[in-house]
N, C-alpha and C positions, 0 to 999 in steps of 0.2 A: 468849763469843760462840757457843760451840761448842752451849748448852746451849740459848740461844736458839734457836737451829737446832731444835735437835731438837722445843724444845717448841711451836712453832711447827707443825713439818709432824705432830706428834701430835695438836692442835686441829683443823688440816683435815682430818687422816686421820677423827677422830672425827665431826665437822658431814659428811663426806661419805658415812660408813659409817652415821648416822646418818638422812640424806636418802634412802637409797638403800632403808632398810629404811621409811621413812617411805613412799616409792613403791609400795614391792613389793605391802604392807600396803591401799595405798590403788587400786593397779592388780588386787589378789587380787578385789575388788570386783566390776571389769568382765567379765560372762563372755564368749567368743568363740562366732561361730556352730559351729552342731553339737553342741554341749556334750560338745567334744571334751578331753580330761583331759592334763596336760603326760603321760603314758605316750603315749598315743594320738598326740600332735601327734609325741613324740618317733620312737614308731615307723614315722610316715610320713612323717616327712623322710629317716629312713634309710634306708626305703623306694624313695622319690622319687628317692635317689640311689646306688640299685643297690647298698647295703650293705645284706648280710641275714646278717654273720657277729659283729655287735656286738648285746650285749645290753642292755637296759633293767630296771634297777633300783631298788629301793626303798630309800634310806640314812638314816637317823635322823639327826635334828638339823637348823636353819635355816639355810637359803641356804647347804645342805654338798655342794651340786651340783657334778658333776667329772664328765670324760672320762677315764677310765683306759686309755689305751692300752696296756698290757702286759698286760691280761684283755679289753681289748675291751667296756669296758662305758659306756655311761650311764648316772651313777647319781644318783638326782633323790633331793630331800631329799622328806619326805612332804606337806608343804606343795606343791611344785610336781608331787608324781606324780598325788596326786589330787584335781588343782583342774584346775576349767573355766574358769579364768579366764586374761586377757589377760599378765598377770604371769608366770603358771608358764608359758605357749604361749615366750614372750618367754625364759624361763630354760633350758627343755627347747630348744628350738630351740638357742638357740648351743649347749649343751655337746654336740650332733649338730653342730655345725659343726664344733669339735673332734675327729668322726668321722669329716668328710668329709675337712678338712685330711689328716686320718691316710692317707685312704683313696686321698687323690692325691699325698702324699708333696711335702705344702707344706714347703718349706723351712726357713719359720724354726721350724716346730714339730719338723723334724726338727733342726734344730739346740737348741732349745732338753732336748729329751730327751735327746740326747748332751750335754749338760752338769750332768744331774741328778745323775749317780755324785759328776760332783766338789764339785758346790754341797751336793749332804747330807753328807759330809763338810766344808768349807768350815762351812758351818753350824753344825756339832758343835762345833767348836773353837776357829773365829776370836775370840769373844767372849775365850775362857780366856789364845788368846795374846796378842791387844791388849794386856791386861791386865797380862799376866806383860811384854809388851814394853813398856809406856809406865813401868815398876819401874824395868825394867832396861836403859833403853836406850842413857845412857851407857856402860855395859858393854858390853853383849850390842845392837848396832845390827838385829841382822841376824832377831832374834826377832821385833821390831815390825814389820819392814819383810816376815816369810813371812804374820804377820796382815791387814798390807795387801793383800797378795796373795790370801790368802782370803777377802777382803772383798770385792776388786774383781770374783773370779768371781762374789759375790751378786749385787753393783750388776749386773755385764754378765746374769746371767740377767736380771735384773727387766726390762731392757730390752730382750731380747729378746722377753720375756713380752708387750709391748706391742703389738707388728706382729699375735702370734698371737692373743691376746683380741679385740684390736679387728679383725682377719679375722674371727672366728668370729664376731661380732657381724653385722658386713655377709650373713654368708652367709645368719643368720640372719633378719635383716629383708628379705631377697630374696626368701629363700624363703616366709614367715609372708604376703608380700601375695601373690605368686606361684599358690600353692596355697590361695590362697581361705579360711587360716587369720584370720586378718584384717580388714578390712574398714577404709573411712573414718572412720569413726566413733570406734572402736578401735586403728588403729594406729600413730598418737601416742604412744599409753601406753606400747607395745609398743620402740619407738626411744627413748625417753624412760629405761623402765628399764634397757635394755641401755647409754647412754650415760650415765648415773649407775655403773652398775659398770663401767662402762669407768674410770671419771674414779679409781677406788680404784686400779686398775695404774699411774696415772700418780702421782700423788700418791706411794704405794712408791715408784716409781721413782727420781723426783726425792729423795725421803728418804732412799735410799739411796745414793742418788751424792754429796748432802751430806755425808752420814755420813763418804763416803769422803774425802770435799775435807778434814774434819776431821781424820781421823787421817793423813792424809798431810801437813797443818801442822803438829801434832805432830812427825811425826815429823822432818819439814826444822827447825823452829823449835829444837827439842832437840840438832839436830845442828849447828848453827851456835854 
């Protein structure tokens, strides 16, 4: 059952991570007025919102787009730094949403980075100890059940990850019509891609809360 699971939310994961680049691809297309470049759009939303102490970046590889809060940076993949189009306006704005969050000391993002130290460690090892605990868990109970535990801080980032993505979304289609980035015509596409990469946070989420329903069967079922 367990396996079903998993291969299941891997299908959606793929058909959605799929959809999403199939979007990007097809919204790259549409340019926005001004033939403004995601740098440009990124730097005047930053702007727009009284941050002039974060910077704007150029990062290799696709759709490797991040708000780095511990350097203060936006850093756009080259596809969206220097494209005029509706897609990169749409990708550069939210990860400046992820600047403004930072900049007003939203909540769940600040909870979400106080729980990075322990989820990268979580991460490193859960896999190793599951493993060593579902061996030995007649014996050793208490091995499977610190891997539950490092598991569950995954699952609870993921879903914290959720409030904050899809805030930095909203921020950004406020602003994208707001500031005349935009237009009727155009920003469709614009809510369209950012609600397609929203839909990959949620999908993780729920896969991973699975995950966890699973080895927490395990580990009840083996102990009865």
């Amino acid at each position: 059952m367990g396996w079903i699971i998993f291969i299941g939310f891997a299908i959606v994961s793929y058909l959605i991570q799929a959809n999403l680049k199939s979007k990007f691809e097809r919204y790259s297309e549409i340019p926005v007025d001004g033939g403004l470049t995601g740098r440009d759009v990124a730097v005047k939303m930053l702007r727009d919102n009284g941050i002039y102490d974060v910077q704007v970046t150029c990062t290799p590889g696709f759709l490797t787009d991040h708000y780095d809060p511990t350097k203060k940076t936006v850093n756009l993949s080259e596809d969206v730094y220097n494209s005029c189009s509706v897609a990169a306006a749409a990708v550069a704005a939210h990860e400046c949403g992820h600047a403004v969050q930072h900049a007003k000391a939203y909540a769940p993002l600040r909870m979400r980075s106080a729980l990075v130290p322990a989820v990268s460690f979580a991460s490193s090892w859960m896999q190793w100890i599951l493993l060593i605990g579902m061996f030995t868990l007649n014996v050793y109970p208490g091995i499977m059940l610190f891997g539950i535990a490092l598991f569950a801080m995954t699952t609870l980032f993921s879903f914290v990850t959720l409030p904050v993505e899809i805030d930095a979304s909203r921020r950004a289609v406020n602003w994208l019509s707001q500031a005349g980035v935009t237009n009727m015509s155009n920003h469709g596409a614009a809510v369209s891609a950012l609600r397609s990469a929203a839909y990959t946070y949620v999908v993780a989420a729920l896969g991973s809360l699975a995950s966890l329903v699973y080895y927490i069967m395990i580990y009840m079922g083996r102990r009865e």
